[in-house]
Phi, psi and omega in degrees: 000138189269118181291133163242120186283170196312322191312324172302311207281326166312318176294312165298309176304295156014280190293344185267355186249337179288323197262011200010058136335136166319187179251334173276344153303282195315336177283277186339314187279321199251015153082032208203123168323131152359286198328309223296314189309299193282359164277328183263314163313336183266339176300311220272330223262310192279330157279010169261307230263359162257026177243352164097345176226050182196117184211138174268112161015181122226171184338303203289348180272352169295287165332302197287118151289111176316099180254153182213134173280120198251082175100196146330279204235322191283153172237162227184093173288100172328331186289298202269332190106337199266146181271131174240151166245129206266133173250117172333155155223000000 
């Protein structure tokens, strides 16, 4: 079984969180079981969020949408994308 140093294991979370790859792709390719791929994303995930400048959503903060005014009358929700139109009252 293949040791991965931390610098690897920073990098596996990276690739895992920009390409979401299975944990079992992702093992395959950097030579280490799934278990190992998912062990080290949630270690590298609870040592950033314990250091106080580094914090991940949660649903219901997923869930809200964001609107920014775009033009006249549109609003443009940044999650979906999709354009509503607001009528003045």
């Amino acid at each position: 079984m293949i040791a991965l140093t931390l610098e690897e294991q920073v990098l596996v979370t990276l690739e895992y969180w920009r390409e979401y790859r299975t944990y079992f792709h992702m093992g395959t390719n950097w030579g280490v079981s799934e278990s190992t791929i998912c062990r080290i994303v949630t270690n590298i995930e609870s040592t950033l969020m314990k250091t106080g400048k580094f914090r991940i959503p949660g649903k219901k903060a997923l869930l809200k949408p964001t609107f920014r005014r775009c033009g006249s009358d549109f609003f443009i929700s940044c999650e979906n994308l999709e354009a509503k139109q607001f009528w003045a009252e």
